[in-house]
Every structure is written in C-alpha cells, then in structure tokens.
C-alpha positions as CSV (number, residue, x, y, z in Angstrom):
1,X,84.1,119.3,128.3
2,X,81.4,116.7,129.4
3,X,79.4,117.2,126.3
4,X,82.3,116.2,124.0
5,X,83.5,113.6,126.0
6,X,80.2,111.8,125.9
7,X,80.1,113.0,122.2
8,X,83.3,110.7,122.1
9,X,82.5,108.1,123.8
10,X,79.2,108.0,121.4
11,X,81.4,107.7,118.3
12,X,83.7,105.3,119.8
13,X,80.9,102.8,120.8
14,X,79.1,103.7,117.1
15,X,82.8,102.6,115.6
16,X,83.0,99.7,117.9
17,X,79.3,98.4,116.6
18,X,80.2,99.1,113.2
19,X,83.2,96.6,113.5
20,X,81.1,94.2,114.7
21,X,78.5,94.5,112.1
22,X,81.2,94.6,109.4
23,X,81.4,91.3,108.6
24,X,78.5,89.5,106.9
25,X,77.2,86.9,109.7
26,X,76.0,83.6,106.8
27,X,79.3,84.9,105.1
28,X,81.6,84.2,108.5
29,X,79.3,81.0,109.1
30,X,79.7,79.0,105.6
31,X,83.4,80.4,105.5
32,X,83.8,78.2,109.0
33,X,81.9,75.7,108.2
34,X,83.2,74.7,104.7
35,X,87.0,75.8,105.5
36,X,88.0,72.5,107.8
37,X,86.6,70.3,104.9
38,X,88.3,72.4,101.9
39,X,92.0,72.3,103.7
40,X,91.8,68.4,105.1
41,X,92.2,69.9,108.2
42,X,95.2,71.3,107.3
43,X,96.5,69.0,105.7
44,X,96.6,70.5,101.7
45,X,97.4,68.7,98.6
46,X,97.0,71.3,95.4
47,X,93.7,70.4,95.2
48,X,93.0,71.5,98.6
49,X,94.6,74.8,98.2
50,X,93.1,76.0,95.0
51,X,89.4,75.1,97.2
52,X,90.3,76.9,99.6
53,X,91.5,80.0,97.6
54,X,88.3,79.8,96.2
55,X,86.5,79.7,99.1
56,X,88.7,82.7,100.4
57,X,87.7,85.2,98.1
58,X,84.2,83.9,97.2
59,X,83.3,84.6,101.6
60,X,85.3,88.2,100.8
61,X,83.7,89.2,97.9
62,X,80.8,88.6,99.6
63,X,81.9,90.5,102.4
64,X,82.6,93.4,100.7
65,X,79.8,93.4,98.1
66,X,77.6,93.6,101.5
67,X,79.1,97.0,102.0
68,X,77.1,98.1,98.3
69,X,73.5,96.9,99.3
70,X,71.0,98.9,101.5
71,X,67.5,98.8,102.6
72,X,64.4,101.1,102.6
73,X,60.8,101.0,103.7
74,X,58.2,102.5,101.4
75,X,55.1,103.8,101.7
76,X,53.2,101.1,102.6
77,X,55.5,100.0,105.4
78,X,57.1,97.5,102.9
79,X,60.9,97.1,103.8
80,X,62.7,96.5,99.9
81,X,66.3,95.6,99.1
82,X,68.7,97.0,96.4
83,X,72.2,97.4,95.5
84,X,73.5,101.4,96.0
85,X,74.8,102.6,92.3
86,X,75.6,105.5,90.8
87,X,71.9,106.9,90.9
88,X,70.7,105.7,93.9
89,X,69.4,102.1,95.3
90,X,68.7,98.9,91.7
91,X,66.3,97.8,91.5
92,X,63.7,100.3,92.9
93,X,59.9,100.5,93.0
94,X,58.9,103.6,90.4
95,X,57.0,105.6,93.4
96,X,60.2,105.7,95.6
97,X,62.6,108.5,95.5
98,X,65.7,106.5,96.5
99,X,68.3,109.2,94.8
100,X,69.4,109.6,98.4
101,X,71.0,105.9,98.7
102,X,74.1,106.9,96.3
103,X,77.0,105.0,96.5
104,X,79.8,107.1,98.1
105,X,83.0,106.9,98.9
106,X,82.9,106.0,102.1
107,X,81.4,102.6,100.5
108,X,84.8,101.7,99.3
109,X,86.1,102.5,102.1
110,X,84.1,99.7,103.7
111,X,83.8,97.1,101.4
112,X,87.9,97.8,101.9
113,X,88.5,97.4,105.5
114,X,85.5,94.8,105.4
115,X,88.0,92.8,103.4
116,X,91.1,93.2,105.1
117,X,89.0,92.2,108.8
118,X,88.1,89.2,107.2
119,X,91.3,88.2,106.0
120,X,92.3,88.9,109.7
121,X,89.8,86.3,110.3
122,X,91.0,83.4,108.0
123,X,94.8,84.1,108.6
124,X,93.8,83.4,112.3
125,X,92.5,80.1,111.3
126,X,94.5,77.0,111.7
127,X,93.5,75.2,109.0
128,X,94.4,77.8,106.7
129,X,97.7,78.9,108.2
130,X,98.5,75.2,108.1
131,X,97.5,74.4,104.6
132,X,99.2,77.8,103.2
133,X,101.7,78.1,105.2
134,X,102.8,75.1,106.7
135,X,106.5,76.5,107.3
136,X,105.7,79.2,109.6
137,X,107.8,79.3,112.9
138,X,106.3,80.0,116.3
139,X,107.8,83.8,115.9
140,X,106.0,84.0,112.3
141,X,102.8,82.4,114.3
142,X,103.2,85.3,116.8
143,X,102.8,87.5,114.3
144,X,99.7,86.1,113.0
145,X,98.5,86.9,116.4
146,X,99.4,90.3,117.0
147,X,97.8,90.9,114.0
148,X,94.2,90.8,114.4
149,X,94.0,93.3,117.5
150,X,96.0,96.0,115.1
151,X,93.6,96.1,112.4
152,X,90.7,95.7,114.9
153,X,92.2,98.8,116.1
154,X,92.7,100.6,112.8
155,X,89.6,99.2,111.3
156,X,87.5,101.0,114.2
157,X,89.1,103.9,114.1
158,X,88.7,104.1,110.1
159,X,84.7,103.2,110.9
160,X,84.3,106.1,113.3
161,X,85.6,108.6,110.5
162,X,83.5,106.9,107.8
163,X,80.4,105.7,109.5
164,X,78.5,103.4,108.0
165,X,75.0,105.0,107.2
166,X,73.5,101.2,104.9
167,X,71.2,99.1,105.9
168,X,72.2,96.2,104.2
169,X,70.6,92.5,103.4
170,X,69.7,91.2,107.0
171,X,70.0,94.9,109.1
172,X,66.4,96.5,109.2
173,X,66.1,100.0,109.2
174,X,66.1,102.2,111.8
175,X,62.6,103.3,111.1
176,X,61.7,99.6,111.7
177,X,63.9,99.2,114.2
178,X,63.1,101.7,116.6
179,X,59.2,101.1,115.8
180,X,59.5,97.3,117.5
C-alpha cells in the first residue's frame, strides 16, 4: 500500500509541475505587460477592445502552439529545436532519428487545456473583465473567481492522465538537465 501511495503522490506532484509549466512564461509576461495599455485600463472604446482581442488570442495561440514544439540533443551534445508533426520533430538535422517525437494525441490535449488555463488567467484580469464586461455584478465577479481554482483542479488532473513527455522552446532536456 505504501508503494502506490508514493506512486500517487509522484503523479500528483508530476501533474502539479505540469500545470505550472503549462503556460508559456514570455507568453504570460508580454500578455501582462501589453494588456493594461491595450484596454486603457479598463476603460475600452471599440478600438480598445478589438486590441485586446487581438492580443487575447495571439498570447493563446502562442500558448498552445508551445504544446507542438520539443527539443533534442544530438550527437555532439548539441541541444536543437523543432516543431513535432506527423513524422517526427521539422526541421531535423539528416543524422538524427527523431521519428520518436510524433505528435500525439495527448498534444491536443495540451495545447487544449493550455488554452483554457490561460483564459482562466485573462478572465481574472481586471482590465479585461472591465473592458469586456463592464456590466458584471459582484455575484457574476464571484464567479470569475471561483473559476480559476476549478479548472486548476481539472486541468491537473487531465495533466496527470496525459503527461506531458515535450521539451519545448526554453525547457532543456532531461539528458541536459540532470547532467548540470
């Protein structure tokens, strides 16, 4: 019974990292960063709002196009970048074998709940509640904030099934990793 409880608590901390790594760090930054400016603080005129939209699915595109890249480290100890397609990892040096980088299923999955965490993470914005929503009553706002811990939940549960096995753009290897 101990073994599979640690073998739990294993996959619930490997879930819990997974959430964390799930969004794109630069993606998260320039989203927060550019957002005030985009909405007026809030305060939208069309202009504003069309921006921002922009903005919106620009960061989560980004966020889920992060989901399809993966790294690898060659021969020479060279660590390379590509994007995971049907037939492995584009573009790819001719002597590497990098059939093994597929894109799968659990990809979709991913770049899915990658998307829908992120959105989590502008609805709990003010500037973008305000500018979109500038209606909303405090029980609507209450919402908003029960929200985020739900789909943390579900989100983490949804990583442990489907772990995430990329590397992408900005996460070494664990070959490199564990050889620092």
């Amino acid at each position: 019974m101990a073994k599979s409880s640690s073998s739990l608590k294993a996959k619930t901390l490997n879930g819990i990292g997974n959430l964390i790594r799930v969004l794109p760090t630069g993606t998260v930054f320039i989203y927060q960063f550019l957002n005030p400016i985009l909405t007026n603080n809030g305060h939208c005129t069309v202009v504003n709002k069309y921006l921002s939209g922009i903005l919106i699915a620009l960061c989560g595109f980004s966020c889920a196009f992060s989901c399809f890249t993966d790294s690898y480290t060659d021969n020479d100890g060279a660590t390379h970048y590509g994007i995971a397609t049907m037939k492995g990892l584009w573009p790819t040096t001719s002597a590497v074998d990098t059939t093994t980088y597929k894109i799968s299923v659990s990809d979709f999955v991913h770049a899915f709940f990658t998307m829908i965490v992120f959105g989590v993470v502008t609805i709990l914005d003010r500037n973008t509640v305000d500018c979109f929503f500038p209606s909303f009553e405090s029980t609507q706002k209450m919402l908003l904030m029960v929200l985020p811990p739900a789909v943390g939940a579900i989100s983490s549960v949804v990583f442990m099934v489907f772990p995430n096995k990329r590397h992408g753009i900005g996460y070494p290897s664990q070959d490199e990793s564990s050889s620092k």
